[in-house]
C-alpha positions as CSV (number, residue, x, y, z in Angstrom):
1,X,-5.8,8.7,16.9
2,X,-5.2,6.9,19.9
3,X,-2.6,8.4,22.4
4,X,0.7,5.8,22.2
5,X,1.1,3.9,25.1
6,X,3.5,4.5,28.1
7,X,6.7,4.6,28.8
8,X,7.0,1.2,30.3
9,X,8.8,1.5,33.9
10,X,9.0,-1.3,35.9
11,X,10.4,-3.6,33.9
12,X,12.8,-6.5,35.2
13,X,16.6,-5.9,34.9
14,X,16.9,-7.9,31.6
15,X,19.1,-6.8,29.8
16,X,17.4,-6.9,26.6
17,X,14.3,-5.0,28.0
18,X,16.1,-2.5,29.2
19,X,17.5,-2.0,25.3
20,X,14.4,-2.5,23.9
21,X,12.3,0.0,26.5
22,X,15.2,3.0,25.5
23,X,14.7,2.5,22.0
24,X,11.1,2.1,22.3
25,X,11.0,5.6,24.3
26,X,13.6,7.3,21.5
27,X,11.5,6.6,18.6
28,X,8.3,7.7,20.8
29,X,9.7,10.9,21.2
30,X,10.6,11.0,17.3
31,X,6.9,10.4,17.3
32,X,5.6,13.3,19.4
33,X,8.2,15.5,18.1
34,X,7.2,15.5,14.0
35,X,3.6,15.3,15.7
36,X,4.5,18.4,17.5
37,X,6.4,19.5,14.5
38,X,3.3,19.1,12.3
39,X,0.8,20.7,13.9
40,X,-0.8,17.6,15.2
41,X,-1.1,18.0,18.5
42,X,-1.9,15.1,20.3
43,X,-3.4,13.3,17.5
44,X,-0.2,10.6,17.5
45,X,-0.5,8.0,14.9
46,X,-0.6,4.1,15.9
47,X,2.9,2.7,16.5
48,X,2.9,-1.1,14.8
49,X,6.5,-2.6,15.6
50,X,7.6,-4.5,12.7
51,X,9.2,-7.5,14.3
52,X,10.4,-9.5,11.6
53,X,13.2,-12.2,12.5
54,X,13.3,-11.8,15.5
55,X,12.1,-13.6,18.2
56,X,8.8,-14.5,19.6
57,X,10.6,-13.4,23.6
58,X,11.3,-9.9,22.0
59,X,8.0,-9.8,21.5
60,X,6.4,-10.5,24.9
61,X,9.0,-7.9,25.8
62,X,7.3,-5.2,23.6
63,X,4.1,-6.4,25.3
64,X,5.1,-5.6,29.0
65,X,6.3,-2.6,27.5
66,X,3.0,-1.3,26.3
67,X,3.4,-2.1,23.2
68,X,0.0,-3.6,21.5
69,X,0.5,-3.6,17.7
70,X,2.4,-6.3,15.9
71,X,3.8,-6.3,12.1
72,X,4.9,-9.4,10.6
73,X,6.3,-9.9,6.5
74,X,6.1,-12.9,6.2
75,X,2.8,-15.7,7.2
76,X,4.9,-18.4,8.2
77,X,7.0,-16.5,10.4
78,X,3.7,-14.4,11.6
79,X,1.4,-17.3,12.3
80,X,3.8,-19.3,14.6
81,X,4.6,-16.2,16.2
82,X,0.8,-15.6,16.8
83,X,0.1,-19.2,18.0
84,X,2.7,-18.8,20.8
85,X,2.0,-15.8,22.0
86,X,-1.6,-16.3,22.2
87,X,-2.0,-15.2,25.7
88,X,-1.0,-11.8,24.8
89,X,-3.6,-9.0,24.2
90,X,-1.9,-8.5,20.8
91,X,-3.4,-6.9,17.1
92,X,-1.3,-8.3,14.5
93,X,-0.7,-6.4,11.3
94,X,0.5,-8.1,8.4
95,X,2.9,-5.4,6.3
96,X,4.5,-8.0,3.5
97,X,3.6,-8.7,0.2
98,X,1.0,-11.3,0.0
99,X,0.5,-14.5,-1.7
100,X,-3.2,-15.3,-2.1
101,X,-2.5,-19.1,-1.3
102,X,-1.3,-17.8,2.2
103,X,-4.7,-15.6,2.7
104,X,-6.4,-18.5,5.0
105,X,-3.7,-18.5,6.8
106,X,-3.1,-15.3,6.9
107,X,-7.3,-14.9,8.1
108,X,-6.6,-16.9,11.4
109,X,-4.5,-14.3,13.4
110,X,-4.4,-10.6,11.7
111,X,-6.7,-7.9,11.9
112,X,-5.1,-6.1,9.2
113,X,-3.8,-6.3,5.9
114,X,-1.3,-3.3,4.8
115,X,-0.5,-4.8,1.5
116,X,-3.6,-5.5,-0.8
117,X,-2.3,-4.5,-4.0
118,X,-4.1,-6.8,-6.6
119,X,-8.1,-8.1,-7.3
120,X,-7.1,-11.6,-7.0
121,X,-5.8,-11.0,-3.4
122,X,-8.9,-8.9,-2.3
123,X,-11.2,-12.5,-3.5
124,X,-9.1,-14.8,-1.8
125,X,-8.5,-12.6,1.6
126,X,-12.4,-12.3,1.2
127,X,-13.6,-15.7,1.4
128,X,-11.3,-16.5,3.9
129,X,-12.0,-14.2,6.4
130,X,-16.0,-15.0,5.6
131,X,-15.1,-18.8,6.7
132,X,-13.5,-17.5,10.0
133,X,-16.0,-15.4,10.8
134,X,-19.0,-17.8,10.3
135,X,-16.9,-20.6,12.1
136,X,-15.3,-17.5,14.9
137,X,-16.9,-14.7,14.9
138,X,-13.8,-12.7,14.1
139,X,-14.0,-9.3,13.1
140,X,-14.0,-7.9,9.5
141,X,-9.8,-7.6,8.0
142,X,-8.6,-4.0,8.1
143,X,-7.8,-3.8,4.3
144,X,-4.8,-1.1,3.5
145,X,-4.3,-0.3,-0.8
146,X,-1.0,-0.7,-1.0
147,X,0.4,1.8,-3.4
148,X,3.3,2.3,-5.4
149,X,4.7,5.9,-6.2
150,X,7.8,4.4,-7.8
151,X,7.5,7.8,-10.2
152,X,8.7,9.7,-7.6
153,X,12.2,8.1,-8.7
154,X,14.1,5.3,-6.8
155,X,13.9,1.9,-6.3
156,X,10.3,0.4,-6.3
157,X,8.9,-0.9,-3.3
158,X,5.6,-3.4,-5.0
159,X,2.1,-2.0,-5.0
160,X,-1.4,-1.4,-7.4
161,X,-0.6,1.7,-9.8
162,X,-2.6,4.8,-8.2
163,X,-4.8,4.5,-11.4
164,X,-5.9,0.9,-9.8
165,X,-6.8,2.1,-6.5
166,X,-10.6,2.8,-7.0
167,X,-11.0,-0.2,-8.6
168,X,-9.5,-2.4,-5.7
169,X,-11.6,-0.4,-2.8
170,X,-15.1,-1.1,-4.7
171,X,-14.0,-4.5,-4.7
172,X,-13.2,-4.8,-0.9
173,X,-15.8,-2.7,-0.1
174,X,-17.8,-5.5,-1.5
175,X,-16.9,-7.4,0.9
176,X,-19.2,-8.3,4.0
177,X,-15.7,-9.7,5.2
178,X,-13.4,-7.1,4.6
179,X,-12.9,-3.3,6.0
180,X,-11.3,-0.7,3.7
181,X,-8.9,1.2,5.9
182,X,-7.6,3.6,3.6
183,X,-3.9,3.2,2.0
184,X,-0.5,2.1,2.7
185,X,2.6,2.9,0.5
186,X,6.4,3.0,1.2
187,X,8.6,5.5,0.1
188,X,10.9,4.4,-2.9
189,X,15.0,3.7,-2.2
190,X,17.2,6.4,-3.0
191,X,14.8,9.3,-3.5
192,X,13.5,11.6,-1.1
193,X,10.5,10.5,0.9
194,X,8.4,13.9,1.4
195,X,7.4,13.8,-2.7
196,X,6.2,10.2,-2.4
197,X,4.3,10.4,1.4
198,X,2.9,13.9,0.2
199,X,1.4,11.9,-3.2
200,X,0.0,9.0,-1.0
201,X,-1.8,11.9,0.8
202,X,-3.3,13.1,-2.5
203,X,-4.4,9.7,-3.4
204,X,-5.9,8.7,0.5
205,X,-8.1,12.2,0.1
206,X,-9.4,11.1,-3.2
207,X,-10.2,7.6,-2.2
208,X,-11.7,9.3,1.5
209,X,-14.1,11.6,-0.9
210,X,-15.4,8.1,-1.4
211,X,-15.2,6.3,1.4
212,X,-15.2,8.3,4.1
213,X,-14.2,6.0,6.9
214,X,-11.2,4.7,4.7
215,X,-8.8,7.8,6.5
216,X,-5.9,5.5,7.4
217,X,-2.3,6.2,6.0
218,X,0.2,3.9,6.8
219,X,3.5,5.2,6.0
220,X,6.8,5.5,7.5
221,X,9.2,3.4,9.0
222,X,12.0,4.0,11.0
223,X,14.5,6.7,8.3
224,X,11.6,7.9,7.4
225,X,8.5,8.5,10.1
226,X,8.8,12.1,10.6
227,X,8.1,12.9,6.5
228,X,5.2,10.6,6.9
229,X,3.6,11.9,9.9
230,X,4.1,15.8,8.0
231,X,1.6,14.3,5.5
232,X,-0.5,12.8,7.4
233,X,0.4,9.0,8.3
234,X,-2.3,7.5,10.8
235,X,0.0,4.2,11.3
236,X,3.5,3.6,11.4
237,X,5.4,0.2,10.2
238,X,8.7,1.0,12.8
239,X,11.5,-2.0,12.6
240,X,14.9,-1.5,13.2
241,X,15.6,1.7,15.5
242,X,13.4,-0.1,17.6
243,X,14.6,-3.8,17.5
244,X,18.2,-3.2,16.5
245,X,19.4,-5.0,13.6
246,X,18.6,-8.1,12.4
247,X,19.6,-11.2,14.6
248,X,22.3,-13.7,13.0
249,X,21.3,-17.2,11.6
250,X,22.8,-20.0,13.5
């Protein structure tokens, strides 16, 4: 994995990028530490920062912090925040569930897709990212499985039964248009997350046997990154312990 990027000194005396650089260097030590913790080494999974509501300037503040990898929920919110911030050397992720009227949208600006849960949404992702990449040249989308492992108890969090996940990576590995990048799942409410990311690892070595260059994990967010990096998370989805909370609607 790709070493996370620095620490970010330098910046201006904004306020709000001096709040965002010390959160962005806590949970980067969070990072290194379960690393550490883990046996990993230096092998640091990819830090996405899910930026959801907030605002596009929070966002160029990441940037000039180092940061390079961009979730978003939701398309509408995603794809005006990609078309303003164009200049930026940014890959954006898209981490929400995912309507397949949306998925030519959602083909213009992402690289990858952490939520394919369904066939329907493998087609439709399909031919649009073909169209873009005859018209483009884009790349291929980075396609996730998005699991669910709501019987490890709790609340459940959306995605394809594990039973369903072979079917959905013949289907995008089908695809001239699509990438299978391995698995993405998120830990159910109100049960312990080590059962469910240590499930999700059973099910990405299964699917790697496979495919082997579909190795990616992405699991944890910010309660939860250091269970997902013990079993064996390549990409984190972190939010709100870097951000802070959600802003208030005018």
């Amino acid at each position: 994995m790709a070493d996370l990027p620095g620490s970010g000194q330098g910046q201006s005396n904004d306020p709000r990028s001096a709040e965002l650089a010390g959160r962005l260097a806590a949970v980067r030590k969070r990072i290194a530490g379960a690393a550490k913790s883990a046996g990993r080494g230096e092998r640091l999974p990819a830090l996405i920062v899910v930026t959801k509501f907030h605002p596009a300037e929070d966002i160029r503040r990441l940037a000039a912090l180092g940061v390079t990898d961009v979730g978003e929920n939701r398309d509408q919110e995603a794809a005006a925040k990609a078309l303003e911030l164009a200049d930026l050397a940014l890959t954006w992720h898209f981490v929400g569930q995912l309507q397949t009227k949306k998925a030519k949208s959602v083909a213009r600006y992402a690289a990858a897709v952490h939520s394919v849960d369904r066939p329907q949404l493998v087609d439709a992702l399909g031919k649009a990212v073909q169209s873009r990449m005859d018209a483009t040249g884009r790349a291929p989308l980075d396609c996730f499985i998005q699991v669910s492992l709501e019987d490890d108890g709790g609340t459940h969090r959306g995605g394809a039964a594990p039973t369903d996940v072979p079917l959905l990576a013949e289907r995008i590995a089908a695809s001239d248009a699509l990438n299978l990048a391995g698995v993405m799942a998120v830990a159910p409410l109100g049960a312990p997350p080590e059962p469910a990311f240590e499930k999700l690892a059973g099910i990405s070595a299964r699917l790697v046997a496979g495919y082997p260059g579909a190795g990616g994990i992405s699991a944890g967010m910010s309660q939860d990154l250091e269970a997902a990096i013990k079993f064996g998370a390549t990409h984190l989805r972190i939010g709100s312990d870097i951000l802070g909370s959600r802003p208030a609607v005018g």
